[in-house]
C-alpha positions as CSV (number, residue, x, y, z in Angstrom):
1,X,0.0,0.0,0.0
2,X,1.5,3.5,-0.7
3,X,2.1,6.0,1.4
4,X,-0.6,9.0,1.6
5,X,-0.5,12.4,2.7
6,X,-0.3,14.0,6.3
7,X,-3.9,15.4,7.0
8,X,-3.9,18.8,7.8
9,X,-5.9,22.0,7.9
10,X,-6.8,23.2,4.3
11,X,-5.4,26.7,3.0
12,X,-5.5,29.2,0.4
13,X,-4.0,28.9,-2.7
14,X,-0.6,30.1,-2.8
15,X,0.0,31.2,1.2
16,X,-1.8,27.9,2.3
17,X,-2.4,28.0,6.0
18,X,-0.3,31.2,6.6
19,X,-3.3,33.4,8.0
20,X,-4.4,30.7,9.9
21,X,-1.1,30.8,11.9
22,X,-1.6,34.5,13.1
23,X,-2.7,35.3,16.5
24,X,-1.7,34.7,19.9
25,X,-2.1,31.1,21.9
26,X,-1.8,29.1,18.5
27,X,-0.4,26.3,21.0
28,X,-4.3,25.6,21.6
29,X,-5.2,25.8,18.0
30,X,-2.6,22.9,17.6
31,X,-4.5,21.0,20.1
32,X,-7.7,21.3,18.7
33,X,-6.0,20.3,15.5
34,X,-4.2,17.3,16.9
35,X,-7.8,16.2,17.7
36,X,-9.4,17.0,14.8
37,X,-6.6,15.6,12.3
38,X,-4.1,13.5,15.0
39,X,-0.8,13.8,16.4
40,X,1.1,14.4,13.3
41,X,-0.7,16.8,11.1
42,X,0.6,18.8,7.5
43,X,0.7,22.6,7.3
44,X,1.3,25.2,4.3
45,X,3.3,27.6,5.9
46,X,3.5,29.9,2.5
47,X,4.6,27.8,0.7
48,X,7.0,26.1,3.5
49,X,6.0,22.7,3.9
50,X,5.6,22.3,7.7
51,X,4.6,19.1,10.2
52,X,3.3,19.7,13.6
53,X,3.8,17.1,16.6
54,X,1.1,17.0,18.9
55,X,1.9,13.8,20.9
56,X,4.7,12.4,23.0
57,X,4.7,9.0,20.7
58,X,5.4,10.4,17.6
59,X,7.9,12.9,19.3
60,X,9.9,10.1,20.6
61,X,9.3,7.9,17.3
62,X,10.0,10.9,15.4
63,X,12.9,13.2,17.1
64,X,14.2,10.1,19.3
65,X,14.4,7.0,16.8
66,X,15.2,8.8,13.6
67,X,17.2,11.9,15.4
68,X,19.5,11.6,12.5
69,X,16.7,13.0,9.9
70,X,14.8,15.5,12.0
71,X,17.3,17.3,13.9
72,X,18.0,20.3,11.1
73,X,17.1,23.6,12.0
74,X,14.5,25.9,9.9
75,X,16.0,28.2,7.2
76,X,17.2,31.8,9.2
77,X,19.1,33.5,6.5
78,X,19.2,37.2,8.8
79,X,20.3,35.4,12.4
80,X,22.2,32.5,10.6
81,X,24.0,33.6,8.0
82,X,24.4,37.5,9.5
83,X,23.5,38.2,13.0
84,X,25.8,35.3,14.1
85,X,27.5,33.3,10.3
86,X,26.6,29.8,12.5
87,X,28.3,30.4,15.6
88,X,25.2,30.0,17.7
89,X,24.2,26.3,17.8
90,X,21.2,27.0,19.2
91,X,20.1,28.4,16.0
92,X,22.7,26.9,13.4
93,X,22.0,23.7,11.2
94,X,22.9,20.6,12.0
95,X,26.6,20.6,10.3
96,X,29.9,19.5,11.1
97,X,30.1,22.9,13.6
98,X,27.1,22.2,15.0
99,X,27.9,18.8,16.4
100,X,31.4,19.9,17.7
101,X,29.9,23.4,19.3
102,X,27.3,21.0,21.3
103,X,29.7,18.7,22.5
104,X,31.8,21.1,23.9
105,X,29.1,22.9,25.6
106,X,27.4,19.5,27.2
107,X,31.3,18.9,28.4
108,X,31.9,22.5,30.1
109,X,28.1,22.2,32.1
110,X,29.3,18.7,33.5
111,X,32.7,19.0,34.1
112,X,35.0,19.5,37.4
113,X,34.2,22.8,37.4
114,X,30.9,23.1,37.0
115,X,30.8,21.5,40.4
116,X,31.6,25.1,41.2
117,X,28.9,26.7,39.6
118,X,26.2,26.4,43.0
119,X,28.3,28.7,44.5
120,X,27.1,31.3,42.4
121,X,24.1,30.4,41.8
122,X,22.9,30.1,45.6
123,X,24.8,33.8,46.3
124,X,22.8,35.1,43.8
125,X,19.9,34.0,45.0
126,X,20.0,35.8,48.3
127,X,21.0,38.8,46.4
128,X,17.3,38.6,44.3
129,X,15.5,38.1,48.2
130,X,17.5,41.2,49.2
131,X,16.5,43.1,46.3
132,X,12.9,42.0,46.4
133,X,12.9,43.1,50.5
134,X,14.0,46.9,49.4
135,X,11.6,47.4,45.6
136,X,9.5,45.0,45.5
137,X,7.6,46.4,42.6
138,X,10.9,45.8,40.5
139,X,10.2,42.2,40.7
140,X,10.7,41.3,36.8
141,X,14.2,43.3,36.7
142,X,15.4,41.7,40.1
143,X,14.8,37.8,38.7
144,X,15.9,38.9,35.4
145,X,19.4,40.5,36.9
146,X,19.9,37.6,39.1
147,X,19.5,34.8,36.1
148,X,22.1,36.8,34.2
149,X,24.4,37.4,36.6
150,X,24.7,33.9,37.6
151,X,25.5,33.2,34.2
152,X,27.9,35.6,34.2
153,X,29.6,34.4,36.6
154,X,29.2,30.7,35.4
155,X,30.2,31.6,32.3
156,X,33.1,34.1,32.8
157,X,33.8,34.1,36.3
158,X,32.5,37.5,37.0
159,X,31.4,38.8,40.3
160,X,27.8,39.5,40.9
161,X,26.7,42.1,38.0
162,X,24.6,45.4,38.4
163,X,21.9,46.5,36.5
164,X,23.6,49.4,35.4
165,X,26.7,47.3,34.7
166,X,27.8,47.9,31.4
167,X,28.9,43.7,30.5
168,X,25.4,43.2,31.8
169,X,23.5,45.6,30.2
170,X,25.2,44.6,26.4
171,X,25.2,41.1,27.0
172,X,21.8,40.9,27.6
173,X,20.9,43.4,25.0
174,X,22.4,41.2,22.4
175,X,20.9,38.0,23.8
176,X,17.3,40.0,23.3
177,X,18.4,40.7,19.9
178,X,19.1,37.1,18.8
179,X,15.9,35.8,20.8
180,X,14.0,38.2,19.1
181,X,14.8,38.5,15.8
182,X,14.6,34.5,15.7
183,X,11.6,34.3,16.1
184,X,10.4,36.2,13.2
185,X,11.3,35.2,10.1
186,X,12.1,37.5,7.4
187,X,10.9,37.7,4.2
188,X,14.4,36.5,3.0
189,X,13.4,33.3,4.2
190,X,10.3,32.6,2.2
191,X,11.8,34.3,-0.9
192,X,15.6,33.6,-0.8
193,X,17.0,35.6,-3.9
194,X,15.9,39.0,-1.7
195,X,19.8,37.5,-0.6
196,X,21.4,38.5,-3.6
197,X,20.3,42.2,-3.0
198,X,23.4,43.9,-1.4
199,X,23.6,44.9,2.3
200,X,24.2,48.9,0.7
201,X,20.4,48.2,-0.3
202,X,18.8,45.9,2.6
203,X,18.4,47.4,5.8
204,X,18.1,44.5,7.5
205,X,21.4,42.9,6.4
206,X,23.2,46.1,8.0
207,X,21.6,45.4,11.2
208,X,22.6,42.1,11.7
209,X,25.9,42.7,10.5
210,X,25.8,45.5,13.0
211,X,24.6,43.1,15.6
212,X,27.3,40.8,14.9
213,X,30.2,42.9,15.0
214,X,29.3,44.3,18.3
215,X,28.5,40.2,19.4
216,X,32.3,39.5,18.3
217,X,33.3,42.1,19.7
218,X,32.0,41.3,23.3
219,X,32.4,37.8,23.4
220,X,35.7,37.4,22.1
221,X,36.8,40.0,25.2
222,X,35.3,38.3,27.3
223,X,36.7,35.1,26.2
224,X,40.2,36.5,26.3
225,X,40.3,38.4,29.4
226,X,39.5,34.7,31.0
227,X,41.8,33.3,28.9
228,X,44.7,35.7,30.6
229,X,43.7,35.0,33.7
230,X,44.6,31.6,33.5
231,X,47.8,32.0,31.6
232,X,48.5,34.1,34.9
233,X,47.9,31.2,36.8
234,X,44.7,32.8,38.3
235,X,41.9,30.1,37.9
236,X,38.4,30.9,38.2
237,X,36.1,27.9,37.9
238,X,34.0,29.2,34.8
239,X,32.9,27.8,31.9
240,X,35.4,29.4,29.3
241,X,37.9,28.5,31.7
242,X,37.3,24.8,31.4
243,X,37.3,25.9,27.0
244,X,41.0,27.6,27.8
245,X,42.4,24.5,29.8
246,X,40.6,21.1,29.0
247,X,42.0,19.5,25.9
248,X,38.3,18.3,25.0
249,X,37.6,21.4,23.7
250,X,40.9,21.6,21.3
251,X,38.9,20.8,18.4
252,X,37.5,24.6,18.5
253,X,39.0,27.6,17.1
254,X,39.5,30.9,20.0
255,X,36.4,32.3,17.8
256,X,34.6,29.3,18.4
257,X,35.2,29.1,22.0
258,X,34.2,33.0,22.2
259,X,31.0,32.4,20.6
260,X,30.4,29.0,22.8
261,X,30.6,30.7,26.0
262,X,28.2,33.9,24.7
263,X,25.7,31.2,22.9
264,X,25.5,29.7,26.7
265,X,24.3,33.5,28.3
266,X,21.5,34.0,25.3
267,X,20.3,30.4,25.5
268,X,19.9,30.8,29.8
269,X,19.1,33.9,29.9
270,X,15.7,35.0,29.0
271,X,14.2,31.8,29.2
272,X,15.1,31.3,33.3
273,X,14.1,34.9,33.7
274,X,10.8,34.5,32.2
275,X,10.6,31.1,33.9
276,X,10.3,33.0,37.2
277,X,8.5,35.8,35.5
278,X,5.5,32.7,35.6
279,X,6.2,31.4,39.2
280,X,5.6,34.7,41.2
281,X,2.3,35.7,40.3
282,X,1.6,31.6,40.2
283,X,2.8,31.6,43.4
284,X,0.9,34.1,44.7
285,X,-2.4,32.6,43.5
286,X,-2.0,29.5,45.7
287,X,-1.6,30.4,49.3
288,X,-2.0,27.2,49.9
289,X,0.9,25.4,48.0
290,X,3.2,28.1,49.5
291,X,2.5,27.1,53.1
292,X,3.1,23.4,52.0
293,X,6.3,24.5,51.0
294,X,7.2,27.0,53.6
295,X,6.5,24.1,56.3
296,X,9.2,21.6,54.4
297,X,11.6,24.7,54.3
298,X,11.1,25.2,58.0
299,X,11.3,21.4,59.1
300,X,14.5,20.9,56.9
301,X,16.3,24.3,56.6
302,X,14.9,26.2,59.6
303,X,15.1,30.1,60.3
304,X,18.4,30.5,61.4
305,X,19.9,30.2,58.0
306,X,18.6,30.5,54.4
307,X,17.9,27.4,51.8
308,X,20.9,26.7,49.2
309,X,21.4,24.2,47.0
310,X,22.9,21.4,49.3
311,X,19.1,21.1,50.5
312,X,18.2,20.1,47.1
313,X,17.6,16.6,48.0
314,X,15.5,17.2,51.0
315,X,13.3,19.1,49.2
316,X,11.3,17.1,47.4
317,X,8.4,19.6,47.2
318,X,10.3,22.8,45.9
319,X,11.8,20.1,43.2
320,X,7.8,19.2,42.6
321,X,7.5,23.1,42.5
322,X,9.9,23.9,39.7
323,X,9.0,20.4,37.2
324,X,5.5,21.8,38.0
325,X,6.2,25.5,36.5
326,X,8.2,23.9,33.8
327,X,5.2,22.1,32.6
328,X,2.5,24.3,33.2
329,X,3.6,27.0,32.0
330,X,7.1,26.8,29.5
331,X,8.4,29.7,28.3
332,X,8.9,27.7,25.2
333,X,5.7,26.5,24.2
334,X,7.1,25.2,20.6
335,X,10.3,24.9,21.9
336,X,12.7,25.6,18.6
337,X,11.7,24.0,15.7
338,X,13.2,21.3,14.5
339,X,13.6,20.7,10.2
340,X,13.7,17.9,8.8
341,X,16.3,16.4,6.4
342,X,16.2,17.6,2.5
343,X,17.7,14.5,1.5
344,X,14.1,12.3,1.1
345,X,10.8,12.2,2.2
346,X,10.2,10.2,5.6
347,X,6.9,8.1,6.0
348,X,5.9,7.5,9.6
349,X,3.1,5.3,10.1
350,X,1.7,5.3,6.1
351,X,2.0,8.9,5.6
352,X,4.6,10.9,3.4
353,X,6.5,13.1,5.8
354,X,8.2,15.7,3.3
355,X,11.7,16.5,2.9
356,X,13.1,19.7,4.4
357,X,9.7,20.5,6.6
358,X,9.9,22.5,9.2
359,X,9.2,20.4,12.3
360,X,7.1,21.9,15.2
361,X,6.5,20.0,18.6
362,X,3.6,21.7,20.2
363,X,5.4,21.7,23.3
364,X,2.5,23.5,25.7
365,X,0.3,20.0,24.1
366,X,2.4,17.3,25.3
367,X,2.8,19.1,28.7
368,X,-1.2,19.5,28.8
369,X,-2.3,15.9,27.8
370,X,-4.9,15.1,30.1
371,X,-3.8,11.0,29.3
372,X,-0.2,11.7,30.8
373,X,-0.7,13.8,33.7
374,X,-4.6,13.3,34.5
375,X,-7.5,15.0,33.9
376,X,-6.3,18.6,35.9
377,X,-3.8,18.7,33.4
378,X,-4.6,22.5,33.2
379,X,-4.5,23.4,37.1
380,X,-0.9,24.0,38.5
381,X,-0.8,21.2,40.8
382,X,3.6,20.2,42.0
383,X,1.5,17.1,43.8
384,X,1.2,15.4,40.7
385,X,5.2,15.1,41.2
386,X,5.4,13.7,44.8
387,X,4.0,10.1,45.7
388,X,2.2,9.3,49.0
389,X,5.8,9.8,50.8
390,X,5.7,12.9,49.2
391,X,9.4,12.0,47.3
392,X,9.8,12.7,43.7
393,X,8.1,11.0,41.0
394,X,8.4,11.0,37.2
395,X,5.5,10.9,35.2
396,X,6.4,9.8,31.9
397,X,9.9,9.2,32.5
398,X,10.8,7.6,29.2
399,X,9.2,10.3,27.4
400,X,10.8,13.0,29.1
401,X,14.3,12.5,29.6
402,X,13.1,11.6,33.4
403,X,12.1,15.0,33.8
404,X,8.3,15.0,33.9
405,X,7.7,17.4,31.1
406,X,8.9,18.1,27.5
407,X,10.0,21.6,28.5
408,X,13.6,20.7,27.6
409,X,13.0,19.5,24.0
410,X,14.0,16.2,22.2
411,X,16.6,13.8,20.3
412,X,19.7,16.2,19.2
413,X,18.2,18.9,20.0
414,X,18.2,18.4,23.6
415,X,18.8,21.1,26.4
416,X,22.4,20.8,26.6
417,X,22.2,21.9,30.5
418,X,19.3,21.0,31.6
419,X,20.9,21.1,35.4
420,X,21.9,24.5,35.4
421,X,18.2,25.8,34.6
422,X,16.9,23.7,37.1
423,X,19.1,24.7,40.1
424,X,18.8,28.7,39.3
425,X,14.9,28.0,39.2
426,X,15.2,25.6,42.3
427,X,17.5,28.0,44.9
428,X,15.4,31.0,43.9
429,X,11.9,29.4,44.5
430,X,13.5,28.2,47.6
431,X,14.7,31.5,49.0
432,X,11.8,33.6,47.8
433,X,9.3,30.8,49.9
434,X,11.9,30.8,52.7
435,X,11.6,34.9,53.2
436,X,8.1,35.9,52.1
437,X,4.7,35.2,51.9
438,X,4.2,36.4,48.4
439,X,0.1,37.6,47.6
440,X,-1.8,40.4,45.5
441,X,-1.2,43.9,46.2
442,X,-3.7,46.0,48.3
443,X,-5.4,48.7,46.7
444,X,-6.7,52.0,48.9
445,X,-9.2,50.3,50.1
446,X,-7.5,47.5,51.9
447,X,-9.1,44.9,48.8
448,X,-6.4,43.0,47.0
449,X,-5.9,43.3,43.5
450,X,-6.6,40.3,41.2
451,X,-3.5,38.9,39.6
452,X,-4.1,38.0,36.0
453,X,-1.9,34.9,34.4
454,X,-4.5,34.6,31.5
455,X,-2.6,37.7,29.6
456,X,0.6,36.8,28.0
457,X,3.2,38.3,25.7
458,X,3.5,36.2,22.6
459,X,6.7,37.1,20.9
460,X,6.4,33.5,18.3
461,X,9.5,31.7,20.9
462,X,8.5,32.6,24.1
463,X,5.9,33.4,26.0
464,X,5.4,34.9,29.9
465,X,3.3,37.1,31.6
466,X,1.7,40.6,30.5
467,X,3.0,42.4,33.6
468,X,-0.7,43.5,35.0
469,X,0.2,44.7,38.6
470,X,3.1,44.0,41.4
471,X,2.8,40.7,43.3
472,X,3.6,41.6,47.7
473,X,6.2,40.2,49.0
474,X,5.5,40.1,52.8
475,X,8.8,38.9,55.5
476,X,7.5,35.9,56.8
477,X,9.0,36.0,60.2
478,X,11.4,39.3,61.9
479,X,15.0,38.0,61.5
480,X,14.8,37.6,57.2
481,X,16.4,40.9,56.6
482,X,19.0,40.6,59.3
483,X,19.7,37.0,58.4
484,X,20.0,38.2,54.4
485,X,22.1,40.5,55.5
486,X,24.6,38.4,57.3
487,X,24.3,36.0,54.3
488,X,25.9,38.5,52.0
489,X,28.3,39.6,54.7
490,X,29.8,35.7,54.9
491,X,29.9,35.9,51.0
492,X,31.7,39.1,51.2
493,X,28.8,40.8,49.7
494,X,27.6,44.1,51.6
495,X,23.8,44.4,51.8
């Protein structure tokens, strides 16, 4: 029997299904579509042929079993071949640079010195409490400072960074820039000879050139003032230290290295932030899960010192907490599309998948199957995580990398540092719970202001929280400030 077409939605001539794909929360339109045409449906993207994944079967059949065909990334002439000439394997096709970029990043996240990296992580933590205790209503800047500056520091070996720092400030400027203009795609893409029109004449070539001259720029100094460090014998445990010293990495070029340690910062930065963005005001809607918490934080940690990342372990709920936040609501609802290979058409269970598709995982629909993880699927609920002795369990281990959720991707393609996210997420839920009861804000009359999750900002990659109103963050006991304080004072950190 011969294969037959993927069902899909049907188009208009020409543009196909392009209009259809306008519009905010198209994650749920791809659920109602998985049900309508099944878990592996066929878009007309204008003119770009284009599957959509709606299952966690066929994503493992698909991105797990035959990796080697659908692990491409979608055409991105402007960030690709411009804004960053392949440096960013995040972004970058799946080539010969590709493959040794990735390997040398999973190596420097899970090497000696990443042992190291808690350290910074768990300072920085106490630094976003502190921060939250004096402006409050900055809540968005404070989580998004402390995510970077822990990378920062993981990355380079920096000290805790300002938000008037200038490294900070261009580092994640650029990391914007990438994030942003990835996830639009120019017209160059659906009609490639616009390429042949030169940059004197194309505005958006000059930008991304621009953009990438100012990326070199940054990350190769960065890159090289570590690099003298350690020729001086001065050894920071950092993750472009580990690309200086460890022969592993000697397959890389100094540009390479440069652009492997910036490629870390933009692919932690935003979506961690943004991660947090969702737990506060999640947070603050369910009173009742933060007492649950605050209890095992008293019984294990106490109120003489604050949580760090050697409680991880005897946490089991705040671990329940952040799996729980991952799935309900990832930043990443698509994740990063994946391609699939030019070389032939696939066929996966009797139906012609087409060469060079883009391949789309709805994310937000695997994480929201009512099959895998019940039918309150769409309440935030970290219970679904803990068994009746309230330790860890996996739902869907096989399916999910034992993780619980999709939110980290698949096959190739995988997160490579997967730990890292989930310690900064982990050690700042912890010390937010541990030093405040976090609620609505209180209007004049003494009623509190609903906190709306419903409203999000859509940007096509990511996807967090229209900032509505200011979550309150109340001390939960006297000693948190003076205990904060002495925190940073042992770190030789003033308050």
């Amino acid at each position: 029997m011969s294969a037959s077409k993927l069902p899909g939605p049907s188009g208009l001539p020409l543009i196909g299904n392009l209009l259809q794909l306008r519009g905010t929360d198209l994650w749920l339109k791809f659920v109602t579509w998985t049900q309508q045409y099944g878990p592996l449906f066929f878009l007309n993207a204008g003119g770009k042929p284009t599957i959509v994944i709606g299952d966690h079967k066929v994503a493992i059949d698909l991105l797990e079993e035959r990796g080697g065909l659908y692990s491409g990334r979608p055409s991105n002439i402007t960030v690709n071949e411009y804004m960053t000439r392949g440096l960013v394997f995040g972004f970058a096709p799946d080539n010969d640079l590709w493959k040794r970029l990735r390997t040398s990043a999973i190596e420097a996240l899970n090497n000696e010195m990443s042992k190291e990296f808690p350290k910074y992580q768990n300072i920085e933590a106490v630094l976003l409490v502190r921060d939250l205790l004096k402006t409050p209503e900055s809540y968005i800047a404070h989580v998004t400072r402390a995510v970077d500056s822990s990378l920062l520091s993981m990355i380079y070996g920096l000290p805790p960074s300002s938000e008037s720092s200038p490294t900070y400030i261009t580092i994640s400027t650029i990391a914007s820039t990438f994030l942003r203009t990835a996830a639009q795609r120019s017209l160059v893409d659906y009609f490639p000879v616009l390429n042949y029109i030169p940059a004197s004449l194309s505005s958006w070539k000059r930008f991304a050139e621009k953009v990438y001259t100012k990326s070199d720029d940054l990350f190769e100094r960065l890159y090289k003032d570590v690099e003298k460090q350690t020729e001086a014998g001065n050894i920071i445990p950092s993750v472009s230290t580990s690309l200086v010293r460890d022969p592993v990495h000697k397959d890389l070029t100094p540009k390479e290295k440069a652009w492997l340690a910036g490629t870390l910062f933009v692919a932690g930065s935003q979506t961690t932030s943004r991660q947090m963005q969702w737990f506060i005001p999640t947070i603050a809607l369910h009173p009742d899960i933060q007492v649950k918490a605050q209890k095992q934080l008293d019984d294990v940690v106490g109120r003489e010192r604050m949580p760090n990342l050697n409680d991880y372990e005897k946490l089991p709920y705040v671990q329940a907490l952040v799996k729980e936040i991952l799935r309900w609501r990832d930043v990443a609802p698509f994740g990063v599309p994946h391609s699939v290979s030019d070389v032939k058409n696939d066929v996966y269970e009797g139906h012609i998948v087409p060469k060079g598709s883009d391949c789309i995982v709805n994310v937000w629909g695997l994480n929201h199957d009512k099959t895998v993880y019940g039918p309150d699927a769409d309440s935030f609920n970290p219970e679904r995580y803990l068994n009746e002795q309230g330790q860890i369990q996996i739902i869907a281990s096989r399916e999910t990398k034992g993780q619980g959720h999709c939110s980290f991707g698949f096959g190739r393609r995988y997160c490579a540092g997967p730990g890292v996210a989930i310690n900064n997420l982990f050690v700042q839920m912890a010390c937010i719970l541990w030093s405040f009861n976090v609620g609505p804000e209180i209007d004049e009359n003494g009623n509190p202001i609903p906190i709306d999750v419903t409203q999000v900002v859509d940007d096509r990659l990511t996807m967090y929280p229209l900032r509505t109103n200011c979550c309150k963050f109340t001390p939960r006991f006297a000693g948190v400030e003076e205990i904060i304080k002495k925190t940073l004072e042992a770190s030789g950190l003033g308050y």
